[in-house]
C-alpha positions in Angstrom: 72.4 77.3 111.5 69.4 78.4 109.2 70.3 76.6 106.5 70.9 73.3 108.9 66.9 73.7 109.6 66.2 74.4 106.4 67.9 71.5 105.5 65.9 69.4 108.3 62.7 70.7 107.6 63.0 69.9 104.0 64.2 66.5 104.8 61.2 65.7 107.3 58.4 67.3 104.6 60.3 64.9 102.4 59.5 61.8 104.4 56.1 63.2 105.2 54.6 64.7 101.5 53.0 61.1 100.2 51.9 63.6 96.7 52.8 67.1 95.5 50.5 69.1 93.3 51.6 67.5 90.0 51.7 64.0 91.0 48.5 61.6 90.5 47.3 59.5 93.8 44.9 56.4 93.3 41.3 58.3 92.4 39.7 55.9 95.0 42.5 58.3 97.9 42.0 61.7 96.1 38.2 60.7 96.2 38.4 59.5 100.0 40.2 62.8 101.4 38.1 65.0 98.8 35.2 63.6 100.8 36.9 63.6 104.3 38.1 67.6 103.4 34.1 68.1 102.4 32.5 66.8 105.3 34.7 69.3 107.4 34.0 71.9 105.8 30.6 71.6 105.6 29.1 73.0 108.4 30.4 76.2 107.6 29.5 76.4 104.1 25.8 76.1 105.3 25.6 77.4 108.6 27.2 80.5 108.2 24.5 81.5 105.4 21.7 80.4 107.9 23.2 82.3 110.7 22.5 85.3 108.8 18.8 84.5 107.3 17.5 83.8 110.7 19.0 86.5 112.2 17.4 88.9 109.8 14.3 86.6 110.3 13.7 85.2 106.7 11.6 81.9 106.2 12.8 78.2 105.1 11.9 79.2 101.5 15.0 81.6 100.7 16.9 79.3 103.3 17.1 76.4 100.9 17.8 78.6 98.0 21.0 80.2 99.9 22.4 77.0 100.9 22.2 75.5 97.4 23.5 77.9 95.9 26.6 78.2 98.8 27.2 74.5 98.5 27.0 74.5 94.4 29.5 77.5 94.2 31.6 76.7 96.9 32.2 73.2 94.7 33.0 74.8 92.1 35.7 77.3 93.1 37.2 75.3 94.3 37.4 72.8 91.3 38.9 76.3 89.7 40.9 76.2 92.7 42.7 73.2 92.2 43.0 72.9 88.5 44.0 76.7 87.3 42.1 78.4 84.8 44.0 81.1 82.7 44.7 83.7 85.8 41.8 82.3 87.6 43.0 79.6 90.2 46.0 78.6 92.4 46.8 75.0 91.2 46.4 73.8 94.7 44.4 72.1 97.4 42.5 75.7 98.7 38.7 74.5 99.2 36.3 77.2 99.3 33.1 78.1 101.6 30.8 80.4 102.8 33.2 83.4 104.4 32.0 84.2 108.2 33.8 87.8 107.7 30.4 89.1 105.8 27.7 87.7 108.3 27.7 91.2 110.1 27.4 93.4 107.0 25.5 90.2 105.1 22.3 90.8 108.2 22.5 94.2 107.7 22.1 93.7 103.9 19.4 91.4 104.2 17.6 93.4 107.1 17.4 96.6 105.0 16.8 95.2 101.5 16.3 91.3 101.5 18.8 88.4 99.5 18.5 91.0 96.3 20.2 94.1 98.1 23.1 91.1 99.5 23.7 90.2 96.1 23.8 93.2 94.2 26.0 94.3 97.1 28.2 91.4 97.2 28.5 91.3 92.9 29.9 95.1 93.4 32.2 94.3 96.1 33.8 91.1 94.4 34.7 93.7 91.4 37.1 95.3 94.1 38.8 92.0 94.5 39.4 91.3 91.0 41.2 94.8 90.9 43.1 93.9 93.8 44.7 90.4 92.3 45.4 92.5 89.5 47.3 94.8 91.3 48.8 93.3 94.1 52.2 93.9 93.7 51.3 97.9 93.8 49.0 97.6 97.0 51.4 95.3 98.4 52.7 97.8 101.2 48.9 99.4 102.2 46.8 96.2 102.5 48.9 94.6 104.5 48.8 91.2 107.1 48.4 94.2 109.7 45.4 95.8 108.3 43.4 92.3 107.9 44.6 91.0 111.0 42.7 94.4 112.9 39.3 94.5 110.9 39.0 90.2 111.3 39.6 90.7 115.1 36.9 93.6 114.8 34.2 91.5 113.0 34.7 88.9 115.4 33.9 91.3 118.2 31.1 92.7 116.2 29.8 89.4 115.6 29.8 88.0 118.6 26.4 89.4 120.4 24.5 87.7 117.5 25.8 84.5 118.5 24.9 85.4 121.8 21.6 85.8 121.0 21.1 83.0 119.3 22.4 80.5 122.1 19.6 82.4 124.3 17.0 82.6 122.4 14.0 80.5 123.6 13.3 77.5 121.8 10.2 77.9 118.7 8.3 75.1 121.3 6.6 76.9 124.0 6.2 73.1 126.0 10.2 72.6 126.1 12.0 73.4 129.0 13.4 76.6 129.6 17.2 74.7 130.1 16.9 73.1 126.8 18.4 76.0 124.8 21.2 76.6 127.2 21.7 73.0 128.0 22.2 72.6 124.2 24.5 75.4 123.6 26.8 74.1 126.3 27.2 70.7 124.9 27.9 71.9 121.6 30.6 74.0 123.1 32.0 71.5 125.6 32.4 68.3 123.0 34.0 70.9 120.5 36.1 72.5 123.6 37.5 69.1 125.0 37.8 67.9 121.4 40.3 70.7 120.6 42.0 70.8 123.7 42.6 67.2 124.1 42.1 65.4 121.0 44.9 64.5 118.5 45.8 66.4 115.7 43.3 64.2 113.1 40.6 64.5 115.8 40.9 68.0 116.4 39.9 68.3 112.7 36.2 66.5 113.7 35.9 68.6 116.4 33.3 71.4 114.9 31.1 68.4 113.4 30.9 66.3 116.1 30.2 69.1 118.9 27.5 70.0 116.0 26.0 66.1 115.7 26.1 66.0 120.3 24.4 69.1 120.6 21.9 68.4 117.7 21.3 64.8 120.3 21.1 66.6 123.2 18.2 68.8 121.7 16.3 66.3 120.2 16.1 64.7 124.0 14.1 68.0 124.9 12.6 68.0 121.5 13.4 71.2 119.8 15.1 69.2 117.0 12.1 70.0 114.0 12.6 67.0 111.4 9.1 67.1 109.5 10.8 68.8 106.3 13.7 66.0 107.1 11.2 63.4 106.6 9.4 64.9 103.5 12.7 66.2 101.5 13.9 64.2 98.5 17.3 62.7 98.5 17.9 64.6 95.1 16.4 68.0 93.6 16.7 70.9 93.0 16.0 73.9 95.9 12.1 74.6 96.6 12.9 78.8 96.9 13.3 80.6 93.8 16.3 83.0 92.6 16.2 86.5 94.2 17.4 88.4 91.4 19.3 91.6 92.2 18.4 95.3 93.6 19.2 97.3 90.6 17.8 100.7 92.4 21.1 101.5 93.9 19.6 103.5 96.6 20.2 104.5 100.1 20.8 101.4 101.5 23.4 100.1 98.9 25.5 103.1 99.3 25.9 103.2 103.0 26.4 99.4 103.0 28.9 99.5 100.0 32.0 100.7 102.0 32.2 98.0 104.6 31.3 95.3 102.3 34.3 96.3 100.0 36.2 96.4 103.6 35.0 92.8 104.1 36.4 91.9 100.5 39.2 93.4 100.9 40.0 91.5 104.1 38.8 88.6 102.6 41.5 88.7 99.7 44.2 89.3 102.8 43.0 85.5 103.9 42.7 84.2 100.6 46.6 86.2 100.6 48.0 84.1 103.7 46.0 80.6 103.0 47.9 80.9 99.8 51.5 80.9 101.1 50.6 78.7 103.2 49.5 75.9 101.1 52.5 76.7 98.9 55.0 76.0 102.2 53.1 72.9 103.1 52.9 71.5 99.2 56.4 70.7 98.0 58.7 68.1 99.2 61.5 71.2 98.9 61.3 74.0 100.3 60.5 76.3 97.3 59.9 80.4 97.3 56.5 81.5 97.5 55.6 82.3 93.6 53.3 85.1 93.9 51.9 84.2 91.0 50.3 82.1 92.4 48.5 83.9 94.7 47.2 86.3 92.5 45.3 83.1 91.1 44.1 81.9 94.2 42.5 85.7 94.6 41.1 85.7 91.1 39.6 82.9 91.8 38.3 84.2 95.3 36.9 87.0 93.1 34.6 84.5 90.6 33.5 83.0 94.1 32.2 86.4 95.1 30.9 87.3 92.3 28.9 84.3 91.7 27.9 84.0 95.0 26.6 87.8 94.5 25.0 86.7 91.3 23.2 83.7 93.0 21.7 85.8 95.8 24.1 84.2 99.2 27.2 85.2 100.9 30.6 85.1 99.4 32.9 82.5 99.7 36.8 82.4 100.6 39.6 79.9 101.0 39.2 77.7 103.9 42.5 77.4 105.9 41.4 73.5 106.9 43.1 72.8 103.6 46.3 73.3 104.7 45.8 71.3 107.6 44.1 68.3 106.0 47.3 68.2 103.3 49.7 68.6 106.5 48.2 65.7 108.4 48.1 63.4 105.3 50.8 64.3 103.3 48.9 64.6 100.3 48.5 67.9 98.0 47.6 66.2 95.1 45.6 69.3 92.7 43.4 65.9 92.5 41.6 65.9 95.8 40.5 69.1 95.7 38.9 68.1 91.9 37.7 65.2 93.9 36.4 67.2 96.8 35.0 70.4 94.9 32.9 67.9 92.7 31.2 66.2 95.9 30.3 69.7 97.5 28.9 70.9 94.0 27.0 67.2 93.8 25.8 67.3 97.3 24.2 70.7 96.2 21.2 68.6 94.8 20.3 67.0 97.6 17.1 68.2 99.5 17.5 65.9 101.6 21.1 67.1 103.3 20.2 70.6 103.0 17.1 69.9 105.6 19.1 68.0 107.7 21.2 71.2 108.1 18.0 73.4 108.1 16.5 71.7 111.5 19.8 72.4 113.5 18.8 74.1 116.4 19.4 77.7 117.3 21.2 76.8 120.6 23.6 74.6 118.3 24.2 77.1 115.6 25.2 79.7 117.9 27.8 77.9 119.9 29.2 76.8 116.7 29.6 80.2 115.3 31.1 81.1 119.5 33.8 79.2 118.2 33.8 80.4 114.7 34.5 83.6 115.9 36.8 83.0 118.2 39.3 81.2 116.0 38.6 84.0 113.4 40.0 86.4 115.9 43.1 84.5 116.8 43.8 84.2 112.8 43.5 88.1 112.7 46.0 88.3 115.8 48.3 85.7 113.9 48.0 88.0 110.6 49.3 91.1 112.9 52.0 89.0 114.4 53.3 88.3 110.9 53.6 91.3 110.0 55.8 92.3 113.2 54.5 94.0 115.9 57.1 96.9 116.2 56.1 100.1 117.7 54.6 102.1 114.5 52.3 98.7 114.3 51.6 98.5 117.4 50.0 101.7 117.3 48.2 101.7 114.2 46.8 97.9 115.5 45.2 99.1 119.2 44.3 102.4 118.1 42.0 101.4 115.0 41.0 97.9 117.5 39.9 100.1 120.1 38.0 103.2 118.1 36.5 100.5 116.5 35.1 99.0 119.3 34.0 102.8 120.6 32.3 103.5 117.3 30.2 100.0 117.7 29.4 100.4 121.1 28.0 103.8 120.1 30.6 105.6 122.7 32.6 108.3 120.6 30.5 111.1 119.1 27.3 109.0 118.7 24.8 111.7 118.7 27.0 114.6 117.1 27.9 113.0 113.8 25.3 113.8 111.0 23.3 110.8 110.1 24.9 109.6 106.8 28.6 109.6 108.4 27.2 107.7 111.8 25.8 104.9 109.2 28.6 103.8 108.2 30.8 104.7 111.7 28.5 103.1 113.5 29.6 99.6 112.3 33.2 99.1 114.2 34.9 96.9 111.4 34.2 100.0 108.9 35.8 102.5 110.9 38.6 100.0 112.6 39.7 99.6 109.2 39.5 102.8 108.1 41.7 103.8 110.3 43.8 101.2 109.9 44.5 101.7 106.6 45.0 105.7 107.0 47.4 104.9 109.7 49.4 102.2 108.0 49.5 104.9 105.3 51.2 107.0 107.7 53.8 104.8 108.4 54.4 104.3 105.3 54.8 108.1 104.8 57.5 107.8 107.1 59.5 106.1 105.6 58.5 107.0 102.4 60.3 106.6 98.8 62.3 109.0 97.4 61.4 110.0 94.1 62.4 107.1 91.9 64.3 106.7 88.9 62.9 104.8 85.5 65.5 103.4 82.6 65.3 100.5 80.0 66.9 97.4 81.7 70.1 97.2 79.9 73.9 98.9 80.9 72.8 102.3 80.3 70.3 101.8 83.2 73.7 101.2 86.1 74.9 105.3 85.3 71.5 106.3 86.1 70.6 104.5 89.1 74.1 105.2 90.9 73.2 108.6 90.3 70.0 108.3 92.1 71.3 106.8 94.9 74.0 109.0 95.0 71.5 112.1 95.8 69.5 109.6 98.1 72.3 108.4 100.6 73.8 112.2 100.3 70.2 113.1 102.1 70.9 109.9 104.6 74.3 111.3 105.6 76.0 107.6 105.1 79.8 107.8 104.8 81.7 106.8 101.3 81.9 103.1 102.3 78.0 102.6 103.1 77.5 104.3 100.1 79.9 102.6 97.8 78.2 99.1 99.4 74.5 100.5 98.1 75.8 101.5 94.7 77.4 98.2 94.1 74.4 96.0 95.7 72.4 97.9 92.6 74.9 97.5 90.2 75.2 93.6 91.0 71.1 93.6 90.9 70.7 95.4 87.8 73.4 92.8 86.2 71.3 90.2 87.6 68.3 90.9 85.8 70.1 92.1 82.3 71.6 89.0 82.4 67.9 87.1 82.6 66.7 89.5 80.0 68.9 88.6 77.6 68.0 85.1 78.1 64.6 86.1 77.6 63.5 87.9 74.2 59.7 86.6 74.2 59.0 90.6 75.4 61.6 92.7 73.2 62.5 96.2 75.4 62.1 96.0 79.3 62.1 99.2 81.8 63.2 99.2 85.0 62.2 101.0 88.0 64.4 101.9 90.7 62.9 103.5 93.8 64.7 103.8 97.8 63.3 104.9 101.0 64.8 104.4 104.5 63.7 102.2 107.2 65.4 102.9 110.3 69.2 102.9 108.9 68.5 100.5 106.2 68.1 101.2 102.5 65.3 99.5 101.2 65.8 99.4 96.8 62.5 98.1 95.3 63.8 97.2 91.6 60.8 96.3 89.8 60.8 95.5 85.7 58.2 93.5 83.5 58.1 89.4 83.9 61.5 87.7 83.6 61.5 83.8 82.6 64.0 82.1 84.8 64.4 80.8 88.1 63.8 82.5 91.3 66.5 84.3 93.1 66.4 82.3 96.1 66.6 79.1 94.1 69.5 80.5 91.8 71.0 81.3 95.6 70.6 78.1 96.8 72.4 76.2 94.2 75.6 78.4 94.2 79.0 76.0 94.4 80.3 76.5 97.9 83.5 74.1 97.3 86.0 77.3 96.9 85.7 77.3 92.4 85.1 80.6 91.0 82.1 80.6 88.7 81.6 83.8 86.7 77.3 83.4 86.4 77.7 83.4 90.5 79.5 86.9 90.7 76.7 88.8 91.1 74.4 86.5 93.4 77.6 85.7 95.5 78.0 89.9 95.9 74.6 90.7 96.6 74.3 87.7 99.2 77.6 89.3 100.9 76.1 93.5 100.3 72.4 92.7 101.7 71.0 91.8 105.1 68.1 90.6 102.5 67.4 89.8 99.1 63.7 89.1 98.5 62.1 88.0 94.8 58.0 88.3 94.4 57.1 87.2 90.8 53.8 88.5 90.0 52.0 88.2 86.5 52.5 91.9 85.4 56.0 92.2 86.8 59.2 91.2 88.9 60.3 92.6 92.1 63.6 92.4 93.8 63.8 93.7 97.4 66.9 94.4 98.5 67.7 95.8 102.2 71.1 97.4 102.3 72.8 98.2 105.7 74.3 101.7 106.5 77.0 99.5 109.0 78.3 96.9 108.5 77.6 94.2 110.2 
């Protein structure tokens, strides 16, 4: 039955996918939906920025400077995006933008130290997300879709009163009426509402911009709309503020702000984690395995967005998951249109004239927009918790560090007998939410922790070893001679597997391998790492085993670990392989 859907699915992407990366569509289309992809985007490249300056109550000045430079670097990742430089870049359609996960931390950066303290902040938290492309197969089991999914529902709670505020604060004209701000808000928030709710799939797209251009009418019919600077900007220049430069004094404020702005990055790099798959699922005519390769790029690349962001004084930038849905809808994931596109955003950079156009949106209207900003920011963070299986241990970990988040915000647990530096950085409930998500997912983990390991070159003198590992390792699980004859040969037929690639492969000379188990509620879960392996993936090599009856000796061992396993699971990384294998204690 899963294959028949596989089967079905692959056949109706196959009808639907017009380009795949590699392929070449007419530069007029890649330069159409490059522009299409751009204009959707484009509110929150540049409003989320502004959200923050006015809410920390900086002038025009450093506003045009900050949505330059958001619009220029947002272009330009995502250029790297699409095309792949060295490590940096995930060879597909991933455009970039101003991240909304930093606009809680980003006021509080800019509140106690102006755009200097943000970026110096924001140039030594994008060093964390370098670290964590590099290692990602290591971390792979602690940051996990569970941990993002808890702190991006937190910053969305956190967030939320600002928006609030914004929608109800009074208009800069003392003459308007008192229901224009409200007024406004509401239409921005019904048209994108109804839009969502009842529009078509391509519509739904629109929706953000067009509740945006109705509520930006409906104010300038009570007049708060202020469009002097409109008139007076140039269609193309450069930005009238100057470069903040960078707090180099590493003081108070940098420290207690430094922990949840690495939290933020962190999280950040778990959406850049998931948009990548994604795009990857959505790009290929056949289904293909998620190369995990390629989303270490598409975090490296995530990383130069930070850290040029940081550099340029604004807020970093992240994958925008509109991508996936602009390729899905148009069946095109041509690397091309996001050239295309990231060269438009980077162009449209230079024009004054746009970036005032965005500056006189009203209050009323950017705060309804970022209402619904933050609410689909906390459905993706319930959709990363759902992916990652919501079984009791989860469970737990998710609602407690949710809700002692939530307590620590709100100022309601242990407010006035902390000491001062610990209630700083408490005191903001995506800080301590994650915390504690991340200590109790390390708990779990605990639980079902690995036992010991065992390290040998990857040749035949690496089998004795292993089944001597797991010998001592099921003898502590109690599993009768045939479970444990079932486990030794599922590691034997692995470790054949992979000294049969490596002798394919001589481009690296010696190999190791590491073998280490752990239990997970009556399963044995081997992780069999070793350095890169050329070759195809093991659920391609799977796939294309002969099923007509004839024996083939290369399909011995993939034919015996397919039969031994409830699972087999193959993440290539840069720095090394991984095969998963999740071995039954009964029989099924």
């Amino acid at each position: 039955m899963a294959a028949l859907q596989t089967e079905t699915a692959d056949a109706a992407r196959a009808d639907t996918l017009r380009f795949e990366p590699d392929e070449a569509p007419p530069p007029a289309l890649a330069a159409a939906l490059g522009f299409q992809t751009v204009a959707l985007i484009l509110a929150g490249v540049v409003l989320t920025p502004l959200i923050v300056l006015r809410a920390a109550g900086l002038g025009d000045a450093d506003s045009t400077w900050v949505v330059f430079s958001a619009m220029a670097i947002s272009g330009l990742v995502t250029v790297v995006q699409a095309m792949r430089v060295g490590v940096l870049g995930s060879g597909h359609i991933l455009f970039m933008g101003t991240s909304g996960a930093f606009i809680a931390v980003g006021i509080a950066a800019v509140e106690d130290g102006g755009l200097a303290l943000l970026g110096t902040l924001v140039v030594a938290s994008s060093l964390v997300q370098f670290l964590l492309a590099y290692r990602l197969a290591a971390l792979r089991r602690i940051i996990t879709p569970a941990v993002g999914g808890t702190v991006v529902m937190l910053i969305a709670v956190t967030v939320m009163p600002i928006a609030f505020g914004m929608i109800s604060r009074p208009p800069p004209d003392p003459s308007a009426p008192a229901a224009a701000g409200p007024v406004t808000a509401a239409a921005t928030l019904g048209a994108i509402v109804l839009l969502a709710l009842f529009g078509s799939a391509r519509l739904r797209l629109w929706a953000p911009l067009i509740g945006i251009a109705i509520g930006v009418a409906v104010a300038a019919g009570f007049g708060i709309v202020a469009t002097d600077r409109l008139a007076e900007a140039a269609w193309i220049g450069l930005p009238t503020g100057d470069w903040p430069g960078l707090d180099l004094r590493f003081g108070t404020g940098f420290w207690l702000l430094l922990l949840p702005f690495v939290l933020v990055t962190v999280i950040g790099a778990v959406e850049t984690y998931g948009d990548a798959i994604a795009v990857q699922r959505v790009s290929w005519r056949r289904r293909r395995p998620i190369d995990f390769r390629v989303v270490q790029g598409a975090v490296y690349a995530d990383g130069l967005g930070n850290l040029l962001s940081g550099l340029a004084g604004t807020l970093p930038n992240t994958t925008y998951s509109t991508s996936i849905a602009v390729i899905d809808i148009t069946g095109v994931a041509a690397r091309r249109v996001g050239v295309w596109g990231g060269g438009i955003l980077f162009v449209l950079a230079f024009s004054p004239k746009l970036a005032a156009a965005l500056l006189s949106v009203p209050d009323a209207v950017a705060g309804a927009y970022i209402v619904v900003l933050l609410t689909l920011l906390f459905i993706h963070g319930v959709k990363l918790v759902a992916e990652a299986g919501l079984t009791y241990e989860t469970g737990l970990a998710v609602g407690l560090s949710f809700w002692l988040g939530i307590g620590f915000q709100d100022q309601a647990l242990f407010h006035d007998q902390l000491p001062q530096w610990l209630r700083a950085i408490v005191d903001n409930g995506m800080t301590s939410g994650g915390l504690c998500a991340i200590v109790l997912t390390t708990l779990i983990g605990l639980r079902s922790r690995a036992r010991g390991g065992v390290t040998a070159e990857l040749g035949p003198a690496a089998v004795p070893k292993v089944h001597a590992y797991l010998q001592e390792f099921s003898t502590r699980l109690g599993w009768d001679r045939p479970a444990v004859e079932r486990l030794l040969l599922a590691a034997e037929e692995a470790l054949i597997y992979l000294i049969d690639r490596d002798a394919a492969d001589d481009s690296q000379g010696a190999r190791k391998v590491r073998v280490v188990a752990r239990a997970v509620d009556g399963v044995a879960e081997l992780d069999i790492a070793s350095a890169p392996l050329d070759g195809p993936h093991i659920d391609d090599a799977m796939a294309q085993l002969h099923d007509d009856g004839a024996f083939v000796p290369d399909e011995a061992s993939l034919r015996l670990l397919r039969h031994l396993c409830r699972s087999v699971e193959h993440e290539q990384y840069r720095s090394s392989d991984h095969l998963t294998l999740r071995v039954a204690s009964e029989t099924l």
